[in-house]
C-alpha positions as CSV (number, residue, x, y, z in Angstrom):
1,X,71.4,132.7,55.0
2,X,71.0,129.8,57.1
3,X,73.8,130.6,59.4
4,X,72.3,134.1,60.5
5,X,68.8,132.9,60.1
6,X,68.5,129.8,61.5
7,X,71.8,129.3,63.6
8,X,73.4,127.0,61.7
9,X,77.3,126.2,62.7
10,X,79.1,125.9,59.4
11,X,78.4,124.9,55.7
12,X,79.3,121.3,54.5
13,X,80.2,120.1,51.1
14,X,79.8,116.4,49.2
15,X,81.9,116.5,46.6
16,X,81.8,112.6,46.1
17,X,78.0,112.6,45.6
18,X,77.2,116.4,44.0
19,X,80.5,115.7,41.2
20,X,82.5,119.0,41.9
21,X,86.3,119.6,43.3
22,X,86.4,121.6,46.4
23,X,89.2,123.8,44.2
24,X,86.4,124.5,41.1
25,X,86.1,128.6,41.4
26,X,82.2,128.0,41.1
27,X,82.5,126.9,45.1
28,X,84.5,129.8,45.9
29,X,81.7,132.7,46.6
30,X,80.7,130.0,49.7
31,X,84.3,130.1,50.7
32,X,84.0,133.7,50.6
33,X,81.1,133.6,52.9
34,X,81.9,131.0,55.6
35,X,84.7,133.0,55.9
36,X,82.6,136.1,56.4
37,X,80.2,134.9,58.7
38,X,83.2,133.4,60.3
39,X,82.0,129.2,60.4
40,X,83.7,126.2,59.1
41,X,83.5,124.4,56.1
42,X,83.1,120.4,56.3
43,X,84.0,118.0,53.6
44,X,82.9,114.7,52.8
45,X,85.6,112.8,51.3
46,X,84.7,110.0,50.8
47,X,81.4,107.6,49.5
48,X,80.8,105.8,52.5
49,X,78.2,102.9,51.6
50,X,77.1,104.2,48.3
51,X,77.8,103.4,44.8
52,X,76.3,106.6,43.5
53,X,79.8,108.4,44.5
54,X,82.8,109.3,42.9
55,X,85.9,109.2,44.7
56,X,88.1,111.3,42.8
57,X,85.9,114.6,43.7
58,X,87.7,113.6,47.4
59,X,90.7,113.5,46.9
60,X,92.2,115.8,49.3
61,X,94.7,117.2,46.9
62,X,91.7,119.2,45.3
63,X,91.6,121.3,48.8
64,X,95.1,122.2,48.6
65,X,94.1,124.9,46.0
66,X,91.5,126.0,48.6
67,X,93.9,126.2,51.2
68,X,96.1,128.8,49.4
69,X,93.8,130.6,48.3
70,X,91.6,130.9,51.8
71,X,94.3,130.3,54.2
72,X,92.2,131.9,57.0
73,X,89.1,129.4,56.2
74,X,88.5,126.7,59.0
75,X,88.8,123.2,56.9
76,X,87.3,120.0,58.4
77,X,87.3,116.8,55.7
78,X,85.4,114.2,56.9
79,X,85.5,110.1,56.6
80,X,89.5,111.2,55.1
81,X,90.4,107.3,55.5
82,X,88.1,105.5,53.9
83,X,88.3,103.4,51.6
């Protein structure tokens, strides 16, 4: 993995532009493994400058599921005011 390999700090998700809630179970297994490896997770809320987003994947009501269910995980949610 990247974060053992290479160094990396933390894994980051784009909702908006890859078309997936932060709460769909399919994410969970990276969940599983930031918290593991002990980083943060980062999400990108919101389609800054792009018309090839969707907003409703960043809605941050689709993290509270993730929140529950990985209370322990460090949450970040980027760009959470815009638009």
């Amino acid at each position: 993995m990247a974060v053992t390999k290479y160094g990396f700090k933390g894994l980051k998700f784009l909702p908006v532009y890859n078309f997936f809630f932060p709460n769909d179970r399919r994410a969970y297994p990276f969940y599983e493994k930031a918290l593991e490896l002990n980083v943060p997770v980062m999400f990108h809320s919101a389609a800054v400058g792009s018309t090839a987003a969707r907003m409703k994947y960043g809605h941050p009501m689709y993290l509270e599921d993730v929140v529950m269910d990985f209370p322990k995980l460090k949450i970040c949610i980027s760009h959470m005011s815009f638009p």
